[in-house]
mmCIF file of the C-alpha atoms, coordinates in Angstrom:
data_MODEL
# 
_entry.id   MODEL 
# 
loop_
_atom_site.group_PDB 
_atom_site.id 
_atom_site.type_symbol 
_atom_site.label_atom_id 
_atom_site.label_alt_id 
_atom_site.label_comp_id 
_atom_site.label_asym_id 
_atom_site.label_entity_id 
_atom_site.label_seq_id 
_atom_site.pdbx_PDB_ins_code 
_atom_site.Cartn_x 
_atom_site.Cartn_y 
_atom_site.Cartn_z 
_atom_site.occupancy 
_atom_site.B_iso_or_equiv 
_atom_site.pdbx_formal_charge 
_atom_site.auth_seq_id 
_atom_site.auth_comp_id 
_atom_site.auth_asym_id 
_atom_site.auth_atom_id 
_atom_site.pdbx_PDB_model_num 
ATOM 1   C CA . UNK A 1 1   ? 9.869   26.493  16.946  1.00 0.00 ? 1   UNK A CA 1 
ATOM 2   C CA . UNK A 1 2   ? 12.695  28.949  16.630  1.00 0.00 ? 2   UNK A CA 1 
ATOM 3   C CA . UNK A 1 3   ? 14.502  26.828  14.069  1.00 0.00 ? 3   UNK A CA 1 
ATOM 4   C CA . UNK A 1 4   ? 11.139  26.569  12.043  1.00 0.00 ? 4   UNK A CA 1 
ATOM 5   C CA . UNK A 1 5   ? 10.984  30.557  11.965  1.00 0.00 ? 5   UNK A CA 1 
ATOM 6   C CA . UNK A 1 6   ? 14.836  30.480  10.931  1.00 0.00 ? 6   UNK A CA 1 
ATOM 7   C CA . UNK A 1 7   ? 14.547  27.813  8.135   1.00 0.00 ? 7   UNK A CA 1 
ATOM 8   C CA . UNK A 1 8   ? 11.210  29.448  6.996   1.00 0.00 ? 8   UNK A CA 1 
ATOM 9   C CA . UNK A 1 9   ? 12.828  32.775  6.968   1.00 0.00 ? 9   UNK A CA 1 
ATOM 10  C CA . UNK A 1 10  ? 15.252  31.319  4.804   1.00 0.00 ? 10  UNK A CA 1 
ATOM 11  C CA . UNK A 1 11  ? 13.202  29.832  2.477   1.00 0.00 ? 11  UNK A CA 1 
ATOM 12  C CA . UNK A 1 12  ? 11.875  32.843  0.896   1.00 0.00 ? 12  UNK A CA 1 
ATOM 13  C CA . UNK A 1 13  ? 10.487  33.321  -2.484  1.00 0.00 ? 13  UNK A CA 1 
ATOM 14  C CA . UNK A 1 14  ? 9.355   35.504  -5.601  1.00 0.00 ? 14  UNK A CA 1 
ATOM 15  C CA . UNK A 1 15  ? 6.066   35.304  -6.654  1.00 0.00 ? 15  UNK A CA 1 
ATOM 16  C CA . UNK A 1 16  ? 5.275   36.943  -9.905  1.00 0.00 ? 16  UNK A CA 1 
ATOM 17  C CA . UNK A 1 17  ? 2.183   38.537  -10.456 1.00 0.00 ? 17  UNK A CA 1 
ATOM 18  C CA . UNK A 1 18  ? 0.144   38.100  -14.045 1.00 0.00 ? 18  UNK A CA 1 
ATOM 19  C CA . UNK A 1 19  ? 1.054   41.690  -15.016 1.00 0.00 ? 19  UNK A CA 1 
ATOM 20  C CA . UNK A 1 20  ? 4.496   40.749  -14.704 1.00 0.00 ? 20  UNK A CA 1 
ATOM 21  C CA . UNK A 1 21  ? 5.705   43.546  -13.387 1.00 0.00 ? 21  UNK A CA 1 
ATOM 22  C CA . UNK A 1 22  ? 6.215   43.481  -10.018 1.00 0.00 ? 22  UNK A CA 1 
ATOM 23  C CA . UNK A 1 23  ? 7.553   40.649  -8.068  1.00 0.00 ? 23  UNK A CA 1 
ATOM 24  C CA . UNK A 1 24  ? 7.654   40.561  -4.079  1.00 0.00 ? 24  UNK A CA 1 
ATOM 25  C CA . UNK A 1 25  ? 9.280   38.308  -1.405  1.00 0.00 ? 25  UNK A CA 1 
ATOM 26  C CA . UNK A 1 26  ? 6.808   35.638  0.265   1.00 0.00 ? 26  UNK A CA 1 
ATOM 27  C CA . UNK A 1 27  ? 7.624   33.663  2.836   1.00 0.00 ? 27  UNK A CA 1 
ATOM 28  C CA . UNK A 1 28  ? 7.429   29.600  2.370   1.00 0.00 ? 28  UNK A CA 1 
ATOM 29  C CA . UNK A 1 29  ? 3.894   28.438  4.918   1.00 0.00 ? 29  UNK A CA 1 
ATOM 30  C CA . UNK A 1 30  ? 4.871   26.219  7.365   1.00 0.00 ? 30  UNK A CA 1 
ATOM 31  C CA . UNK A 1 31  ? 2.590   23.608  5.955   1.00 0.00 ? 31  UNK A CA 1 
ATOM 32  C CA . UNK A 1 32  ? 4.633   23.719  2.547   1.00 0.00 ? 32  UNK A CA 1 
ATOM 33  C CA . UNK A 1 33  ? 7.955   23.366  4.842   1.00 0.00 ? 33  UNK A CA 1 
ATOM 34  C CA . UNK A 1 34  ? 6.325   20.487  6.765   1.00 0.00 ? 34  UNK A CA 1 
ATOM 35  C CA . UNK A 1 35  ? 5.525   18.790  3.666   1.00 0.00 ? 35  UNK A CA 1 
ATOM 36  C CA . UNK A 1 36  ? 9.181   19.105  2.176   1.00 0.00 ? 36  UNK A CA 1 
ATOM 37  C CA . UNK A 1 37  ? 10.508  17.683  5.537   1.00 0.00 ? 37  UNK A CA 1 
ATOM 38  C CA . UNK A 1 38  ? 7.993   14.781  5.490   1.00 0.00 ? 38  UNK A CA 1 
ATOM 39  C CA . UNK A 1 39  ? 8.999   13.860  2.236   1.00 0.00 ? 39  UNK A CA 1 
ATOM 40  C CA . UNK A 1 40  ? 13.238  13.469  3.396   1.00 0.00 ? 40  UNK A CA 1 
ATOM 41  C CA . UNK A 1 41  ? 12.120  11.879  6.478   1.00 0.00 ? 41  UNK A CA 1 
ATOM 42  C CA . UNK A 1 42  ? 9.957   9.052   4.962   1.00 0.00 ? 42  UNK A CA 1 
ATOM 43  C CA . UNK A 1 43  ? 10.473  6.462   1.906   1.00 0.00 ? 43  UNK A CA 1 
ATOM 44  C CA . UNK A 1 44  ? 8.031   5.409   -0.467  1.00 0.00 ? 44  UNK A CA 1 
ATOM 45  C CA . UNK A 1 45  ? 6.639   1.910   -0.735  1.00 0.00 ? 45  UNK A CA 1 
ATOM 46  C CA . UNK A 1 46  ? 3.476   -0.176  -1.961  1.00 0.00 ? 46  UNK A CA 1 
ATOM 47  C CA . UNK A 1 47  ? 0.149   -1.350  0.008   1.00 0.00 ? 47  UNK A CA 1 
ATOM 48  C CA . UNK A 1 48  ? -1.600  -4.154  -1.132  1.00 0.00 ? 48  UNK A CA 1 
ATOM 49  C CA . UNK A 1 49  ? -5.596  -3.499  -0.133  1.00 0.00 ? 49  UNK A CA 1 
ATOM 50  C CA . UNK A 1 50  ? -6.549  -7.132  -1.050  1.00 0.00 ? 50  UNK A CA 1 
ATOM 51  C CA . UNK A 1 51  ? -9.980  -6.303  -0.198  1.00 0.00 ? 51  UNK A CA 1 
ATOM 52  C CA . UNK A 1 52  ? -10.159 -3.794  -2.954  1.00 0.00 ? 52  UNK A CA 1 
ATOM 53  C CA . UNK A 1 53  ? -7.778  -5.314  -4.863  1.00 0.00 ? 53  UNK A CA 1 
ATOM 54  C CA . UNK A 1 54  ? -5.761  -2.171  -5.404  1.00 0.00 ? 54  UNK A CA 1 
ATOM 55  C CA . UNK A 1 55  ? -2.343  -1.686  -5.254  1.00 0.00 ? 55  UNK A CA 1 
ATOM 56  C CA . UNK A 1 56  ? -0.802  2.363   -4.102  1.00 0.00 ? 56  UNK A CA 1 
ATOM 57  C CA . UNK A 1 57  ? 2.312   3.647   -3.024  1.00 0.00 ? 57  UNK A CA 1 
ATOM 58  C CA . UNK A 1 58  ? 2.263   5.121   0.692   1.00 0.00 ? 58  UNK A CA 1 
ATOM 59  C CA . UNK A 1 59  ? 5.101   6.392   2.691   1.00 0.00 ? 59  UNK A CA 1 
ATOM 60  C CA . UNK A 1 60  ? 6.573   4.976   5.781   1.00 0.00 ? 60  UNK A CA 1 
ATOM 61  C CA . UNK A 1 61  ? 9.239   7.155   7.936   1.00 0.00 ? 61  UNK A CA 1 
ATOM 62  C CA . UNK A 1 62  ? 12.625  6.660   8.036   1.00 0.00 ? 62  UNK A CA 1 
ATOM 63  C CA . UNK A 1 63  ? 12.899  5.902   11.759  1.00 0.00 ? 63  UNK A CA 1 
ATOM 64  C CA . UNK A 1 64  ? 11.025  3.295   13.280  1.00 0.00 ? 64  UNK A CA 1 
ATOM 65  C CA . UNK A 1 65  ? 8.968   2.313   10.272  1.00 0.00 ? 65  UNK A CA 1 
ATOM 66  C CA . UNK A 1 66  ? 7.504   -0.728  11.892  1.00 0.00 ? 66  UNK A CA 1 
ATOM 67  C CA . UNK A 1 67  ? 5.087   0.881   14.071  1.00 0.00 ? 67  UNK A CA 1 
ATOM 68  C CA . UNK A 1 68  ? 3.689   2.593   10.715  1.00 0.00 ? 68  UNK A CA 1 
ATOM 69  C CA . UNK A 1 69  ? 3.779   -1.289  8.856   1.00 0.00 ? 69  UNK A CA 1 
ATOM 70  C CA . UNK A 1 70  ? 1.488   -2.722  12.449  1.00 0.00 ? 70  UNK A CA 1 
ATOM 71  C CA . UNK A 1 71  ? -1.144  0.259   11.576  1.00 0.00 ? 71  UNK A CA 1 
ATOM 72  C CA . UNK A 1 72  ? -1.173  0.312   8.233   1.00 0.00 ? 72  UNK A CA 1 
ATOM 73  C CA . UNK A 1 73  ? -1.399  -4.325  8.290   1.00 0.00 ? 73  UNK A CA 1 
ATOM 74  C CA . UNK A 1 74  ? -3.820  -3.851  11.728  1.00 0.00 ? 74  UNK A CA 1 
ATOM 75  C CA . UNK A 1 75  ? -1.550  -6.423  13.610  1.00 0.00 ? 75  UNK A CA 1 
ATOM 76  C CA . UNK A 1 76  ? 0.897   -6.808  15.951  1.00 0.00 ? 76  UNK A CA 1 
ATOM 77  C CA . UNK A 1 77  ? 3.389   -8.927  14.201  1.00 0.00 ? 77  UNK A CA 1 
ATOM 78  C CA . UNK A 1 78  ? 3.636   -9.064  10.289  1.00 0.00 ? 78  UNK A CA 1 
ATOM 79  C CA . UNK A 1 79  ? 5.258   -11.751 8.874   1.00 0.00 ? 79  UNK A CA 1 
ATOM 80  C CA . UNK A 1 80  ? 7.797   -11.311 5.946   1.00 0.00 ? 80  UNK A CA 1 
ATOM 81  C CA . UNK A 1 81  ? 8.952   -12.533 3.001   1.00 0.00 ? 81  UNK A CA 1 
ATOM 82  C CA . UNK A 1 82  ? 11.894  -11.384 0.946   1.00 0.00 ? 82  UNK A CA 1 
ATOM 83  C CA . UNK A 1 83  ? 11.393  -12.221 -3.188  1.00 0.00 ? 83  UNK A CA 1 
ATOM 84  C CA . UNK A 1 84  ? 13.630  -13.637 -5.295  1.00 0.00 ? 84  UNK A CA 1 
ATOM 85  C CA . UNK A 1 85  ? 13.500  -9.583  -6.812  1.00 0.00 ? 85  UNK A CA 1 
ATOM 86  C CA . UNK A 1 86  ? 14.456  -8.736  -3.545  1.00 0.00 ? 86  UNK A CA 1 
ATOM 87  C CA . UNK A 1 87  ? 11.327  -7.067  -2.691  1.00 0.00 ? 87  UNK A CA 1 
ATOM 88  C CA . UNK A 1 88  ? 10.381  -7.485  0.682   1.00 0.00 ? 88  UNK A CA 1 
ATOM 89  C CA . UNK A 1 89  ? 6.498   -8.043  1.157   1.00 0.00 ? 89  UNK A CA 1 
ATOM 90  C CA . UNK A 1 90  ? 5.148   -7.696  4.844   1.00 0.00 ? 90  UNK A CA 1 
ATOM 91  C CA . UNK A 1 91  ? 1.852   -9.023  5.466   1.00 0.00 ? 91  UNK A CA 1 
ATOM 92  C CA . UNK A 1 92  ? -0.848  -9.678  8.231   1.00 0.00 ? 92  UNK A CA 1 
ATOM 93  C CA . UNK A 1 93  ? 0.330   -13.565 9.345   1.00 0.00 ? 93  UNK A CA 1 
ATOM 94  C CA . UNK A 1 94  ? -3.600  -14.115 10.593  1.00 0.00 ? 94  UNK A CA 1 
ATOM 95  C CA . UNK A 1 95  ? -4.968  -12.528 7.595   1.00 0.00 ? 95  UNK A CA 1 
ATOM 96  C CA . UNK A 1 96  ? -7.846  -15.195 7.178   1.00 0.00 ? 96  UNK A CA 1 
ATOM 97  C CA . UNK A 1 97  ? -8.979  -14.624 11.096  1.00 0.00 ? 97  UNK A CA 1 
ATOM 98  C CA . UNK A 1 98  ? -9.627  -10.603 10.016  1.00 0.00 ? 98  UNK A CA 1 
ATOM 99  C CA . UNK A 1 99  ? -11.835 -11.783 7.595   1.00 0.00 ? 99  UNK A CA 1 
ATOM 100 C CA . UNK A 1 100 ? -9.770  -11.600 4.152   1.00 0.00 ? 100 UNK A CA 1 
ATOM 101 C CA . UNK A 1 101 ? -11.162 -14.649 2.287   1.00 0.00 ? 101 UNK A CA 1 
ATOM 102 C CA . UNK A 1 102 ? -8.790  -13.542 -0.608  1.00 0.00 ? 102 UNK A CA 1 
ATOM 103 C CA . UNK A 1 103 ? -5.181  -15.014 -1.432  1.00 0.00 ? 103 UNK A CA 1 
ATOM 104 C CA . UNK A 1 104 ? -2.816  -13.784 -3.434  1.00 0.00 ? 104 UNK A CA 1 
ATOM 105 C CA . UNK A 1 105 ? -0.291  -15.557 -5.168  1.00 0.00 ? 105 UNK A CA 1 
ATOM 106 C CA . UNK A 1 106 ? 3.227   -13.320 -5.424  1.00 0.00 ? 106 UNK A CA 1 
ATOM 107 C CA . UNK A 1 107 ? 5.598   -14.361 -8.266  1.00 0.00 ? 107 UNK A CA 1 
ATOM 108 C CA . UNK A 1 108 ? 8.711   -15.716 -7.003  1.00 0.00 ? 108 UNK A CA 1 
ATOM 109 C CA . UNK A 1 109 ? 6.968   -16.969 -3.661  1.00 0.00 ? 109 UNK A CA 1 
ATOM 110 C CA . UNK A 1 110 ? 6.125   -20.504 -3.377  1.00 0.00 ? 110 UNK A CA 1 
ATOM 111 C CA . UNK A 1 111 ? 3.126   -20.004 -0.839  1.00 0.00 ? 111 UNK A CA 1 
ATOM 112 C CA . UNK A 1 112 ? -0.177  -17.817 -0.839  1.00 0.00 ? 112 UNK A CA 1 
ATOM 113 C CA . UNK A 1 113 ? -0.478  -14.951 1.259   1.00 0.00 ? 113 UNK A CA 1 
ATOM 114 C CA . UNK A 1 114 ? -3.848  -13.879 3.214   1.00 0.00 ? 114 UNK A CA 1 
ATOM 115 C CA . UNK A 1 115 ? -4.200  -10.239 3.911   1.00 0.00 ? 115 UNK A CA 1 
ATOM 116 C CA . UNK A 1 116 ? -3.197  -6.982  3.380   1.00 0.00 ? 116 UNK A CA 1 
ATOM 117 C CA . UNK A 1 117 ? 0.503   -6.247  2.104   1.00 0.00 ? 117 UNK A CA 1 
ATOM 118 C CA . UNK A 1 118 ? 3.277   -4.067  2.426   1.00 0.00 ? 118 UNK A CA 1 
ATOM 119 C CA . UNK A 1 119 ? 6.003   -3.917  -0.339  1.00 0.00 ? 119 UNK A CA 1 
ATOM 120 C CA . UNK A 1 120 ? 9.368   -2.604  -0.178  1.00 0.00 ? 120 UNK A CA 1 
ATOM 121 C CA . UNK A 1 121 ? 13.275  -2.888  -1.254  1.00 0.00 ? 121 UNK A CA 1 
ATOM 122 C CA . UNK A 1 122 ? 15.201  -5.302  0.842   1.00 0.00 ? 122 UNK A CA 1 
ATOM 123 C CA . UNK A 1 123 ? 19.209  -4.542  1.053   1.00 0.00 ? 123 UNK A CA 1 
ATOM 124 C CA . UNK A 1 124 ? 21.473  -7.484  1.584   1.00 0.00 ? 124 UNK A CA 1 
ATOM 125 C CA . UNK A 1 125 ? 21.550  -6.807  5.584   1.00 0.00 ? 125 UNK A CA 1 
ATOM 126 C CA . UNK A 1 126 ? 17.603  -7.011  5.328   1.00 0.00 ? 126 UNK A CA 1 
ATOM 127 C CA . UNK A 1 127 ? 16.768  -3.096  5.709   1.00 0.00 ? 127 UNK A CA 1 
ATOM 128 C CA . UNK A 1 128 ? 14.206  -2.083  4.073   1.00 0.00 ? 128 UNK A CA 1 
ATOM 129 C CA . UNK A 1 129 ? 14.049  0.988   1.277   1.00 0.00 ? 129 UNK A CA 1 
ATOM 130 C CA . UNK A 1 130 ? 12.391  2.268   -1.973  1.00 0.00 ? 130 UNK A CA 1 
ATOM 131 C CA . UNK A 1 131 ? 11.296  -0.411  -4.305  1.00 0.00 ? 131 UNK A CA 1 
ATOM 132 C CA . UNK A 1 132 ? 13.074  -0.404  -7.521  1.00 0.00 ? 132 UNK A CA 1 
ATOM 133 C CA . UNK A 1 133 ? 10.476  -2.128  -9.519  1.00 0.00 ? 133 UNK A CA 1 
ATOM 134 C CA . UNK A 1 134 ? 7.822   0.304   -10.557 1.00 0.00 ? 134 UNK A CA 1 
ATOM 135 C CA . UNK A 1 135 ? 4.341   -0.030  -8.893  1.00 0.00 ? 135 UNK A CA 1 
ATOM 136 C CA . UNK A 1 136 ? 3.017   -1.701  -12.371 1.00 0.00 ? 136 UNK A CA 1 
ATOM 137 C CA . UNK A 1 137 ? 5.509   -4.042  -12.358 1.00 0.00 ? 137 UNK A CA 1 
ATOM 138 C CA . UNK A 1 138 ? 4.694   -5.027  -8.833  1.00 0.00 ? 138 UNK A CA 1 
ATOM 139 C CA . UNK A 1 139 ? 0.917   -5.223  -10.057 1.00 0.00 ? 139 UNK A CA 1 
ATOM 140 C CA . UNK A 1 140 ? 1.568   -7.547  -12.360 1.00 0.00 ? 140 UNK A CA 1 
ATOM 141 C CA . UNK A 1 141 ? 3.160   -10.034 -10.026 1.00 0.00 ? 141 UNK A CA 1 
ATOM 142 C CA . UNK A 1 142 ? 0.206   -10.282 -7.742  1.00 0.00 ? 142 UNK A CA 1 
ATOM 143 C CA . UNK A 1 143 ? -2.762  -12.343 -8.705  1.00 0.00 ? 143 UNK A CA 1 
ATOM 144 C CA . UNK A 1 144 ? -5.749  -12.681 -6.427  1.00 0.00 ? 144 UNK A CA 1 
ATOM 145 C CA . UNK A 1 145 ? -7.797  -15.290 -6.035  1.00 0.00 ? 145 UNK A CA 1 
ATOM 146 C CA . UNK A 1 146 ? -11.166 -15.143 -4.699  1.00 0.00 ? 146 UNK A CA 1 
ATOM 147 C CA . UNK A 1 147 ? -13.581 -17.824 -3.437  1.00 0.00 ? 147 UNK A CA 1 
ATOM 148 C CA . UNK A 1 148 ? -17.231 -16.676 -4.528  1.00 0.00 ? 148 UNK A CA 1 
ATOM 149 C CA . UNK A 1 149 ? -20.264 -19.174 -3.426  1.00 0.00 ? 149 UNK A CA 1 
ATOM 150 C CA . UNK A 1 150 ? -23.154 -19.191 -6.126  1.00 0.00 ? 150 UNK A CA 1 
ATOM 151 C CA . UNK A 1 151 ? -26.685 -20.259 -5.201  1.00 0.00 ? 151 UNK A CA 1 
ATOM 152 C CA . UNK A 1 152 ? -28.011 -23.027 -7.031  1.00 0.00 ? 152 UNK A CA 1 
ATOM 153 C CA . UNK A 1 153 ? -31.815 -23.314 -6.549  1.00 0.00 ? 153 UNK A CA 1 
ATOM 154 C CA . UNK A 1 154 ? -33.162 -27.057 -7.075  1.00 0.00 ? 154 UNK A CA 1 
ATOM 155 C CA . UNK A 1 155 ? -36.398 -27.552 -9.380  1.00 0.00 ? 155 UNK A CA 1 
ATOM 156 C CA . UNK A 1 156 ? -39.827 -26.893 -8.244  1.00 0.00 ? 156 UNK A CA 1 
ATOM 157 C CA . UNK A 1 157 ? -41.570 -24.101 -6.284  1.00 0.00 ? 157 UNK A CA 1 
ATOM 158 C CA . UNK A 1 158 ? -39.682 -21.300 -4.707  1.00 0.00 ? 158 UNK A CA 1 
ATOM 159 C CA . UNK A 1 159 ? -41.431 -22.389 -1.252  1.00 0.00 ? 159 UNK A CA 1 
ATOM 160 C CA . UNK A 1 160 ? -39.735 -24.941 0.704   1.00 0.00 ? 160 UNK A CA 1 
ATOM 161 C CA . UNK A 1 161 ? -37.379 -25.954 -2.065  1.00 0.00 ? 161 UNK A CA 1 
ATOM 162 C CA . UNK A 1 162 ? -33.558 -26.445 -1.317  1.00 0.00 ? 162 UNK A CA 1 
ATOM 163 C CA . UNK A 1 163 ? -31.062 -24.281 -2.371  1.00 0.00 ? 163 UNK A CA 1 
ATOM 164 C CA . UNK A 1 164 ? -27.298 -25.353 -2.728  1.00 0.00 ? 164 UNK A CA 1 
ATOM 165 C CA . UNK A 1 165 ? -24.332 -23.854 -3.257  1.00 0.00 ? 165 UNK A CA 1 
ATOM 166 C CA . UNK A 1 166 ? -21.313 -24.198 -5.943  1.00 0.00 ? 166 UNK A CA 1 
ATOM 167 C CA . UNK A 1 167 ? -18.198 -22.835 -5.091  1.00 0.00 ? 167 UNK A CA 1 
ATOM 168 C CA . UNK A 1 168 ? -16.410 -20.626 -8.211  1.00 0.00 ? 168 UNK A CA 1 
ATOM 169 C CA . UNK A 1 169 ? -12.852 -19.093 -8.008  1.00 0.00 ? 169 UNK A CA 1 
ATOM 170 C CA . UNK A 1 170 ? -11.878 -15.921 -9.415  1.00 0.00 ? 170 UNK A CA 1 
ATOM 171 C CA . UNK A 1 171 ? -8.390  -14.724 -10.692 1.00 0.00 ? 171 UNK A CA 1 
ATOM 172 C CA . UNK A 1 172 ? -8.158  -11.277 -10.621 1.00 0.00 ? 172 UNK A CA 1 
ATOM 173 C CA . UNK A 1 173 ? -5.410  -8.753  -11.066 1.00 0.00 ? 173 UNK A CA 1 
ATOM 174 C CA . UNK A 1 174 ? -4.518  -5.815  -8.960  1.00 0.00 ? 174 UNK A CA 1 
ATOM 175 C CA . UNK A 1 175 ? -5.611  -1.603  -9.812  1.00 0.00 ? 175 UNK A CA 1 
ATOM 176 C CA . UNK A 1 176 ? -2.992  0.590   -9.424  1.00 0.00 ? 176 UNK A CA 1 
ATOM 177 C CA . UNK A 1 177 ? -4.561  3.327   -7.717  1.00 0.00 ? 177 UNK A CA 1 
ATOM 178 C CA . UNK A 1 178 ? -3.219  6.849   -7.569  1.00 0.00 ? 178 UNK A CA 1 
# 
């Protein structure tokens, strides 16, 4: 706590007024220095919701940044991929069993993925960083596809008649949200 009050202390500014004519001293909150030290102890990278099928950038901390990949996939071990772009996409391996119907097909990588994604950098040792594709470009290389069931109603009277079903597939492409 004491080196809070120090580096606070130290992180003093002016604030000018709208008259312009007087500025005083103000003291940083501790929620703006807590913000400025979560940004340099975390990394940005993307989440695939492939539910919503939105795409945003989240952070994960520098140290131990698997625990915050198991919360933010909801499983215990996430299987990986690294791209030929040298992305590295984590993803729930039993994505089907949690009830995500949905695959998406990643360019560069030969086989669908089910679930919920994580996207990051990938360093030749296999660390993960930053991305240094932009989250559009990312986007772009993620198609969903979705299995919708239509209801096909036979001739005849509502009552007692059968009803079948044809299955339709949907290609969709992911939102970047903000």
């Amino acid at each position: 706590m004491i080196a809070v009050q120090i580096l606070l202390r130290e992180n003093i500014r002016k604030t000018k007024y709208h008259d312009g004519c007087e500025s005083r001293p103000q003291q940083a909150t501790l929620a703006e220095y807590c913000g400025e030290m979560k940004a340099h102890m975390s990394f940005p990278v993307y989440f695939v919701d492939i539910r919503l099928a939105a795409i945003r950038e989240v952070r994960l901390p520098k140290e131990r940044p698997d625990q915050e990949i198991r919360r933010l996939l909801d499983c215990r071990e996430p299987g990986s991929i690294i791209s030929p772009e040298n992305l590295f996409v984590y993803f729930a391996q039993h994505g089907e069993s949690s009830g995500a119907h949905s695959l998406a097909n990643f360019e560069g990588i030969r086989n669908s993925i089910t679930g919920n994604m994580i996207i990051g950098g990938a360093d030749s040792s296999g660390h993960l960083y930053r991305p240094r594709l932009p989250i559009t470009d990312v986007a772009r290389r993620i198609e969903l596809i979705r299995p919708y069931l239509d209801p096909v109603p036979h001739g005849g009277k509502s009552r007692g008649s059968k009803i079948d079903f044809q299955i339709r597939i949907a290609r969709q492409t992911l939102v970047v949200q903000q």
